[in-house]
Structures are given as C-alpha cells and as structure tokens.
KOLLODO-226323 format. One record per residue (C-alpha): residue in one letter; residue number from 1; x negated, y negated, z. Coordinates in steps of 0.02 Angstrom, whole numbers. Each point is the difference from the previous one (the first is absolute). Example, Ala and Ser with C-alpha at 12.3 -4.5 7.8 and 13.67 -1.06 7.14 Angstrom:
code,pos,x,y,z
A,1,-615,225,390
S,2,-69,-172,-33
//
This chain:
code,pos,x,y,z
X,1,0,0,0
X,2,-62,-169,-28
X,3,39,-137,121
X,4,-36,-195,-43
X,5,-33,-95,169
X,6,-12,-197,18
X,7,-102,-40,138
X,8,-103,-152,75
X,9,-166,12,-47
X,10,-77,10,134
X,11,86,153,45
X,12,-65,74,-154
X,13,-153,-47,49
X,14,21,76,153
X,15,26,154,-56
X,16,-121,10,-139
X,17,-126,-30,123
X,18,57,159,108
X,19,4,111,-153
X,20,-164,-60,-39
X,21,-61,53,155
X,22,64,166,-1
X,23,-77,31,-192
X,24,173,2,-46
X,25,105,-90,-166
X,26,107,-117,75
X,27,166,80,-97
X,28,-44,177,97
X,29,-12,-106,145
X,30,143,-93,-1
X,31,106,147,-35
X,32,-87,94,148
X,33,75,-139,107
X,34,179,3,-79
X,35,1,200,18
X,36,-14,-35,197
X,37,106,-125,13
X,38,129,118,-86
X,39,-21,135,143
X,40,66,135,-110
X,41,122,138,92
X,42,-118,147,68
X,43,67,124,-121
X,44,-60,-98,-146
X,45,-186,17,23
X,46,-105,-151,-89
X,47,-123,59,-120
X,48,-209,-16,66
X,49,-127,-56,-107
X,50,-189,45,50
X,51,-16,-200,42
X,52,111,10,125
X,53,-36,163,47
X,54,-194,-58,39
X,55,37,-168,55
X,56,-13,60,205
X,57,-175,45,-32
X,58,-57,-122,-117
X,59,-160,-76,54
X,60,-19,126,126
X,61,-176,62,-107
X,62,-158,-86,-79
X,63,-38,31,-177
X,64,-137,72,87
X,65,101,105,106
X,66,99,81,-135
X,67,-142,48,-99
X,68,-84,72,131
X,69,163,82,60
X,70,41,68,-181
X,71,-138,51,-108
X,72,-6,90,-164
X,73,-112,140,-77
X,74,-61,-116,-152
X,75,-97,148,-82
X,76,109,50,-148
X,77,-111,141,-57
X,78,10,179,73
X,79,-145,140,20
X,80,-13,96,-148
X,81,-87,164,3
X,82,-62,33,-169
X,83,-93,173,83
//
C-alpha cells in the first residue's frame, strides 16, 4: 500500500535522522513506526524482517569482533592424491 503523508519538516527531519541512525531508508522506517502504532490483534502475527530481527543486538560487536568470532576456511583447493 502506498500512503502520502504531509508533515512539517522538521518532523521529517526528525525522522530521517533516526532512520539514518539505525542504517535504515527512511520509508522502511516510517512504516516500522505506523505498524506499531497499529497494534495489530495477536492472531494476526506481523511479518519480521532480519533488520528488525537484529536490531536488539546491533552494535553489540566490533568489526573486529565478528571477524574474529566468525572466520572462514579461504583455501578453495582440496588435497589431491595423484598416487
């Protein structure tokens, strides 16, 4: 659904600063905020994104932290016995 909104400016401003500190666009944001306000019945379940999913952890790790936490194997070869 789209929904056109005329608000002051400032509130705009507002909340594109908030979305902007949360690495988020400021449409998903806004519509983050309207989907609480709506308080939906507790039958009908509101669909999770991974954003919101992470957002109680977020800034909980470094950079550093998560690649020492989560590493890779970058070798892509395997052994090879040619014997």
């Amino acid at each position: 659904m789209i929904l056109t909104l005329d608000i002051r400016p400032e509130v705009q401003a507002e909340l594109a600063r908030q979305a902007a500190a949360q690495g988020r666009p400021l449409e998903t944001y806004a519509a983050g905020i309207l989907e609480e306000a709506a308080q939906l019945p507790s039958g009908a379940a509101p669909k999770a994104n991974l954003i919101d999913i992470g957002e109680s952890v977020r800034g909980l790790l470094s950079d550093e932290d998560i690649d020492r936490l989560f590493t890779r194997n970058r070798s892509t070869g395997r052994p090879v016995d040619l014997g």
